[in-house]
C-alpha positions in Angstrom: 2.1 -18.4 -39.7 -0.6 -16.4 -37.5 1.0 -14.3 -35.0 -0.2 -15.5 -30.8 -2.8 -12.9 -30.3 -4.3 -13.0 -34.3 -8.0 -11.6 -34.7 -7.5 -10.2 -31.0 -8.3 -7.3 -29.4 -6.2 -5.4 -26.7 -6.3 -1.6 -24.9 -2.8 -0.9 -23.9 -2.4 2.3 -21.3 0.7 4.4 -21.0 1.3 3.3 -24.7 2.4 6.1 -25.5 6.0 5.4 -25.0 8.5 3.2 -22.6 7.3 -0.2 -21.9 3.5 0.4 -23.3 4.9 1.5 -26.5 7.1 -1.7 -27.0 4.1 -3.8 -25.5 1.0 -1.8 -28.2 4.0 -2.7 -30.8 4.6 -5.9 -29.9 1.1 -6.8 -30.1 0.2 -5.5 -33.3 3.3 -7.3 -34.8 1.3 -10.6 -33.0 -1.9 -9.9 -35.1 -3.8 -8.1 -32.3 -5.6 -4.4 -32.7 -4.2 -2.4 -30.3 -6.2 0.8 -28.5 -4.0 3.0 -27.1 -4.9 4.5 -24.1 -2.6 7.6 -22.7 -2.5 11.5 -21.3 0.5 12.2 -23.8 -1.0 13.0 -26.7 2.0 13.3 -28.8 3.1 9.8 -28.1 -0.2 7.6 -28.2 -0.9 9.1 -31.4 2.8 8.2 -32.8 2.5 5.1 -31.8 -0.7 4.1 -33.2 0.5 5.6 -36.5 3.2 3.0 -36.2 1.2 0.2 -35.8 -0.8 1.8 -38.7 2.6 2.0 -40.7 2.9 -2.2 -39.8 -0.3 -3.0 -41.4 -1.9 -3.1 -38.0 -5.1 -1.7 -36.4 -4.8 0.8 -33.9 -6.8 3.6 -31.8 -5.5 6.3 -30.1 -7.7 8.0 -27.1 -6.6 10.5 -24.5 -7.5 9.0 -21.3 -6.4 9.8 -17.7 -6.3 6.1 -16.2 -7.6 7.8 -12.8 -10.2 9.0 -14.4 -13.0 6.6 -14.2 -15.3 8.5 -17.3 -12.2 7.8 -19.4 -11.4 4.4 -18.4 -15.3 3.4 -19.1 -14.8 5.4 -22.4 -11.9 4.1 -23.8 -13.3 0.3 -22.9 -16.2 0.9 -24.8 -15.0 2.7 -27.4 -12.5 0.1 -28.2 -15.6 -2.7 -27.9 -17.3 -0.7 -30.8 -14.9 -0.1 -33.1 -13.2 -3.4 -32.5 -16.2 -5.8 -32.1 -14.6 -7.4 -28.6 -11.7 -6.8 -25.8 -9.6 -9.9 -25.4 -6.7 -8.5 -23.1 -5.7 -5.2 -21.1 -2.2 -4.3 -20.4 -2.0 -1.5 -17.4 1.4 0.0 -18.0 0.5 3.6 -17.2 1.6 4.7 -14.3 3.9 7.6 -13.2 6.9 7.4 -10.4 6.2 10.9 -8.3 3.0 13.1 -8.4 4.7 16.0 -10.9 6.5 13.4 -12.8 3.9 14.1 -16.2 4.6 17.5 -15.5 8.5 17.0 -15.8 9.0 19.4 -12.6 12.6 18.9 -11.8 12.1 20.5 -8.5 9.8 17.9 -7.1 12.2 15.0 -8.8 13.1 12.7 -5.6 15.9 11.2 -7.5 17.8 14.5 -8.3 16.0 16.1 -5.1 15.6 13.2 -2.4 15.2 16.4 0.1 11.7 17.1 -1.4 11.0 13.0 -1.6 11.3 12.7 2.2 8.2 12.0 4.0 8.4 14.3 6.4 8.1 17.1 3.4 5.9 15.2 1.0 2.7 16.7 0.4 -0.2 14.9 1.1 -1.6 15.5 -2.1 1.5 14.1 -3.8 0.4 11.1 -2.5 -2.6 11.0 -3.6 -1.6 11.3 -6.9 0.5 8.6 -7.1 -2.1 6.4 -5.6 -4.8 7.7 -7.8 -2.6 7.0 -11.2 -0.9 3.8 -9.9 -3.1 1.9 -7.8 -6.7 3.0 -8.4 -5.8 4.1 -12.5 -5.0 -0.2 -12.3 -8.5 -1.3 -10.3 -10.5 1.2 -13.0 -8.9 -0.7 -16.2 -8.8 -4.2 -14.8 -12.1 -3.7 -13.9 -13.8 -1.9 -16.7 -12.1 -4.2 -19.3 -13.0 -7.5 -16.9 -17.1 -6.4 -17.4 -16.5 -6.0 -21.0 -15.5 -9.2 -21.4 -17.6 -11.0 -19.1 -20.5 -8.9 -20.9 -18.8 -10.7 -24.1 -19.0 -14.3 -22.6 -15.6 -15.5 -23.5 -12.9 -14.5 -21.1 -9.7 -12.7 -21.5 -6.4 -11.5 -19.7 -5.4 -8.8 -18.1 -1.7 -8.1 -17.3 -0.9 -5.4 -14.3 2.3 -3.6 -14.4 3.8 -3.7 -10.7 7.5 -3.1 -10.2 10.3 -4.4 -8.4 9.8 -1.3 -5.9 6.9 -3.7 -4.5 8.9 -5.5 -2.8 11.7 -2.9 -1.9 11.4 -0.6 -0.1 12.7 2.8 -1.3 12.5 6.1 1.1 12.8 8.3 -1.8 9.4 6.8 -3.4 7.6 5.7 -0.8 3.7 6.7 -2.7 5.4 4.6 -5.4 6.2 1.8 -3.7 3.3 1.3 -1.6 0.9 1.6 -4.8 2.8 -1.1 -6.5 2.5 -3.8 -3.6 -1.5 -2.5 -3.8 -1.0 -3.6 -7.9 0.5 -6.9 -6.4 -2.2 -7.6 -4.0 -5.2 -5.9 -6.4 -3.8 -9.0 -9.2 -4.3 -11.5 -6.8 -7.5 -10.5 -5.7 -9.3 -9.9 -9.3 -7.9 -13.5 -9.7 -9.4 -15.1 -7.8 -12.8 -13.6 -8.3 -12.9 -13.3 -12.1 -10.5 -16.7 -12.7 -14.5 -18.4 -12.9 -15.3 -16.2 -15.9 -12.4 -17.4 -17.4 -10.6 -13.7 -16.9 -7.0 -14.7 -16.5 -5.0 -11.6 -14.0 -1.2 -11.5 -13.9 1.3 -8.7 -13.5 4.7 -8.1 -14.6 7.5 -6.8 -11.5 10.0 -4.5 -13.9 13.7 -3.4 -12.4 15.4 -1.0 -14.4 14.2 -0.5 -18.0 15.6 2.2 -20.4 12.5 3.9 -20.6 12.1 8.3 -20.4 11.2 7.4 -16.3 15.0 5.5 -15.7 16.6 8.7 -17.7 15.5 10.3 -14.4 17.3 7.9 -12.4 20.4 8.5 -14.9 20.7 11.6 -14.2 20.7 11.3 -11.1 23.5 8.5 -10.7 26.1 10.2 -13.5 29.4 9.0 -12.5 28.9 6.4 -10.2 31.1 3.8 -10.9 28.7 0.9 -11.0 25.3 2.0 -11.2 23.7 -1.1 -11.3 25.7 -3.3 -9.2 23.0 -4.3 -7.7 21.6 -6.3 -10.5 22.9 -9.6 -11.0 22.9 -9.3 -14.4 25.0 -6.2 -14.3 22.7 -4.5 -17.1 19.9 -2.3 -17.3 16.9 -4.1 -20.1 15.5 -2.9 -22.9 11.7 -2.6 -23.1 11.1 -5.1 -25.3 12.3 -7.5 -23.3 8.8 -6.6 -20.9 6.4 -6.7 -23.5 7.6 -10.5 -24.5 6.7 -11.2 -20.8 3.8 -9.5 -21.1 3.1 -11.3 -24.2 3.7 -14.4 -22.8 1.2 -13.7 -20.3 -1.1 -12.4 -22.4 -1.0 -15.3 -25.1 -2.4 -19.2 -24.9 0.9 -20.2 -23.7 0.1 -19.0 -19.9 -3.4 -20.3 -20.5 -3.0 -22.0 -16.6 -1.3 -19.1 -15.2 -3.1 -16.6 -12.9 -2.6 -14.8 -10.0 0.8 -14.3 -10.6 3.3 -11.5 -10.6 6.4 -12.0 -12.8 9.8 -10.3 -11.9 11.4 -8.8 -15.5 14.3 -7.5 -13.1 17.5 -9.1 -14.1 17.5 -11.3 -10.7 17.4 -8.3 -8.6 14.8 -9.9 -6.2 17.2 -13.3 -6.0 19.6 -10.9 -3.9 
């Protein structure tokens, strides 16, 4: 049996590992080519080699998703070697400014002294915003002219977090850039649901992924960790990508607009 996304076409950012990895992954398993579009190097070229190693079609291409030259390249590039763009998945995205840089110093979770706003750096800011919130509106909307240039539609799946909707003083640049990925969703909805450009997000809680190892080692030896989530677990990343696979795939063919919580119940509480 043909796999949901056979003979399609999708650039995956941040698939270098985490949540884009399992999503790139997933998708090639579903018959899609995959471009793989990520600063770590390392990573986006591992994981294309694994989709390689399934049988699968895959591109790797170093691209800063706040860049806008490498957002327009990596579109393109993928529409030439590929033939098309059916889908985008925006799961780059980075949870303090230094956090590619792996600067302990500037970590708010083993730091929350250097998180407060009354120290953060204005540029620190900026850098969240840049990667999270306009790194999203560049790839939505480079991947939403390609396939409006292509005259059949497509999806496009945003990755927002549950942080949208909590409010965290430790991650405030975070937090605000996801409820912007929250709003941005609706609003490319709206205007490119004509085209036939479906535009849905996913809302993760806490995913065993290298960012929540942060958060691990912050909370060693607390007694219940994640008492806070009604299913009393952390998820695997898998268990994203079939969202965004759902989402991605003819089964959500009606659904738009929409952000979908992946946060064992967290936002029920």
């Amino acid at each position: 049996m043909a796999g949901e996304l056979e003979g399609k076409v999708s650039i995956i950012t941040g698939g270098g590992s985490g949540m884009g990895r399992s999503a790139a992954l997933m998708f090639a398993r579903e018959g899609s080519a995959v471009a793989i579009a990520d600063v770590n190097d390392e990573g986006g070229e591992a994981t294309a080699a694994q989709i390689e190693d399934l049988g699968g079609d895959a591109l790797f291409m170093h691209t800063d998703v706040s860049s806008e030259t490498d957002v327009v390249n990596v579109v393109a590039e993928t529409a030439a070697r590929f033939g098309r763009l059916d889908s985008m998945v925006t799961a780059a995205g980075i949870s303090y400014a230094n956090y590619v840089e792996g600067d302990d110093d500037t970590d708010p979770f083993l730091h929350p002294e250097a998180a407060s706003n009354l120290n953060r750096p204005t540029e620190f800011w900026r850098k969240v915003l840049d990667v999270n919130l306009t790194g999203v509106m560049l790839c939505a909307r480079e991947a939403a002219r390609q396939m409006v240039n292509e005259g059949h539609g497509g999806a496009i799946v945003n990755f927002a977090s549950i942080n949208a909707y909590n409010p965290s003083p430790l991650l405030t640049d975070y937090s605000v850039s996801k409820a912007g990925v929250v709003m941005l969703t609706r609003c490319f909805a709206a205007e490119f649901g004509p085209r036939g450009i479906r535009v849905n997000a996913v809302a993760p809680g806490p995913i065993e992924t290298p960012m929540l190892a942060r958060v691990h080692r912050a909370t060693r030896g607390s007694a219940d960790p994640w008492g806070n989530v009604p299913l009393r677990r952390t998820a695997d990343p898998d268990e994203v990508a079939e969202a965004v696979l759902f989402l991605t795939s003819d089964r959500s063919s009606y659904v738009t607009g929409k952000t979908l919580g992946v946060d064992g119940g967290i936002d029920t509480v």
